[in-house]
N, C-alpha and C positions, 0 to 999 in steps of 0.2 A: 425416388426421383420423379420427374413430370410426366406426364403422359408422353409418348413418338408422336410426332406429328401424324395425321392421317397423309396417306401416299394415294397420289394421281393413280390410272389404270396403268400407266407406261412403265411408271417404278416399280409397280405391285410383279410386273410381267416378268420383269426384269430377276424379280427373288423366288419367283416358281422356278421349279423341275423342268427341265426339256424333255418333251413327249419324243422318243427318237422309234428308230427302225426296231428295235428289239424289244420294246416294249409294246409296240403293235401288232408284232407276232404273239406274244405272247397271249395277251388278249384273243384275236383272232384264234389261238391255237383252242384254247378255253371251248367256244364254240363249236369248230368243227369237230371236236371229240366226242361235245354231247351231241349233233347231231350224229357222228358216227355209232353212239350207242343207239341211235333211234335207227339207223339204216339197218344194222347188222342183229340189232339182238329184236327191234321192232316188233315183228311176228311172232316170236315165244313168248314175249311177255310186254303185250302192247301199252303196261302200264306207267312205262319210263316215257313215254310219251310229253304224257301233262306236265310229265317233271322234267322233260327236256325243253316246252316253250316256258313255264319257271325260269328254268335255268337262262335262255335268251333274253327273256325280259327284265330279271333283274341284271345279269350281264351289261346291257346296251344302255340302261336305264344308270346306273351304277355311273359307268365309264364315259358318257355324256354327259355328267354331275361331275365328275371329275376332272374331264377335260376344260368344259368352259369356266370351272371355278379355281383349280388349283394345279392346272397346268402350262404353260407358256405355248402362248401360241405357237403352231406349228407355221413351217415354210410353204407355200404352199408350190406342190407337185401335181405335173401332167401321169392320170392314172386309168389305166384300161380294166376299168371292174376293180376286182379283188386277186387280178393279178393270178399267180402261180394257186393259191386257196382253191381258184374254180378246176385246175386239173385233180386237185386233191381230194376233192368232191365227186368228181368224175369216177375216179379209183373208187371212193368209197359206194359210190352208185351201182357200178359194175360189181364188185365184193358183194353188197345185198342184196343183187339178181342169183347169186349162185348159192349162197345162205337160205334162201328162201325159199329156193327151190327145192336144196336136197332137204330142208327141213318138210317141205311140202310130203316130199315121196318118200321119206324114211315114217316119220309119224306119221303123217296126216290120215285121219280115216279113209279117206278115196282111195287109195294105193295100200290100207291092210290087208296082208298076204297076199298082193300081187306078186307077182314071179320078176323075178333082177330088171327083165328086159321091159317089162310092163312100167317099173323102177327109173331106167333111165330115158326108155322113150318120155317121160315124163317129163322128167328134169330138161332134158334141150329143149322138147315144146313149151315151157314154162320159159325157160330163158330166151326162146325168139320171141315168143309172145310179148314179154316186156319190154326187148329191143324196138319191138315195131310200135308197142304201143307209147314211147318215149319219144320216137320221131314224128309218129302222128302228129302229136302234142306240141312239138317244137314247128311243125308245119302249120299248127291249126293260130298255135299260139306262137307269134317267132320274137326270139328276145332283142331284137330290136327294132324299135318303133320309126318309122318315118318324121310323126309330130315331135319325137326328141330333137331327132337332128335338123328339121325346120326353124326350132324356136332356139337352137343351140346359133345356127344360121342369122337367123333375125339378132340373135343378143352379142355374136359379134360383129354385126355391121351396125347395130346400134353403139357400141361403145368404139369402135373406127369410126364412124361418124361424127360423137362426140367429140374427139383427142381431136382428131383432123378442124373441128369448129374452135378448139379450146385454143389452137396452136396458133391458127390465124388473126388471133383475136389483138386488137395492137395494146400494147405493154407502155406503161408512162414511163418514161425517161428516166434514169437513176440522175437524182442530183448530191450536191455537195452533202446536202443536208442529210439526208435519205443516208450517205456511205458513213457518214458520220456515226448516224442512231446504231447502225448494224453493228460497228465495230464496237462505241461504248456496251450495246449489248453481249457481244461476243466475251468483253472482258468481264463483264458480270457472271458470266455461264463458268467462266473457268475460276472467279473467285467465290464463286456459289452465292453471293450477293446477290439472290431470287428477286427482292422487293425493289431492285433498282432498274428492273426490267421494265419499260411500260406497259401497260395491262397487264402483266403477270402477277401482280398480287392481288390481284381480284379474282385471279383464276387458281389458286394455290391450289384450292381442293379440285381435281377433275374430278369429273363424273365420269362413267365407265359411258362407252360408246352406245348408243341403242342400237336394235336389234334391226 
């Protein structure tokens, strides 16, 4: 048989996969476990390390190749971070404070043959120690920036600005002619008679939208 005709972006979008909720979990889940191998097992064996930002990079790299080439656009949704992931991280942060410590005072050379008490005074100074030094860090460094939400500020009063310019702007008159063209178009669309559309056969092949 002939070659398919080649398909616009709109068509193509149309025969992809729907990226939905459960398969962004999944994804997401992927991550947070090798980090969690890096939180928890980190200290005994620092060498899952390198193979954990491996693991992110082809991960992100992978699923961005995916998404913009063989996945249907998603809807777009109002999103606060990464959502319920950043508590689950939180857990996993807390869990490698107390991992690290007992591994600290059970093996670690500083604490051989010290006596129990020597043992666990250890372990709590170890764990406030990390507490305090995690807040410093979120006071010295705070995760959110003023310049985000300026230019967040600026880019919707720029695009309210816009719409509010675009609305006012005066519109030419619909005539006889004009309802005519729309409707013979309309019944082209539904008899799939593409080349009787004007301009559209010159546009048969879309291009994909630039960047």
């Amino acid at each position: 048989g002939s070659e398919p005709e080649a398909r616009c972006f709109t068509e193509e979008q149309e025969k992809f996969s729907v990226y939905d909720v459960s398969e962004q979990i999944d994804n997401m889940l992927q991550l947070v476990v090798s980090l969690g191998y890096v939180f928890i097992f980190g200290p005994a064996a620092p060498a899952v390390v390198p193979f954990c930002f491996i693991v992110f990079v082809v991960q992100l790299r992978s699923f961005a190749f995916v998404l913009t080439r063989y996945k249907r656009r998603p809807f777009p949704r109002r999103a606060m971070g990464i959502g319920r992931w950043k508590s689950a991280i939180h857990v996993l942060q807390r869990v490698s404070i107390l991992t690290t410590a007992y591994l600290l005072t059970s093996f670690g050379t500083a604490f051989h043959g010290a006596p129990r008490l020597a043992r666990v005074s250890g372990f709590v100074l170890f764990c406030i120690a990390q507490l305090v030094l995690g807040w410093l860090l979120d006071a010295i460094v705070p995760g959110h920036q003023c310049e985000a939400s300026c230019l967040l500020l600026a880019r919707r009063d720029y695009v309210q600005r816009a719409l509010l310019r675009e609305g006012s702007l005066p519109r030419p008159p619909a005539t006889r002619s004009t309802s005519m063209a729309v409707a013979s178009s309309a019944e082209a669309v539904r008899a799939g008679t593409w080349s009787e559309i004007p301009g559209f056969e010159t546009r048969r092949d879309c291009a994909e939208p630039e960047c």
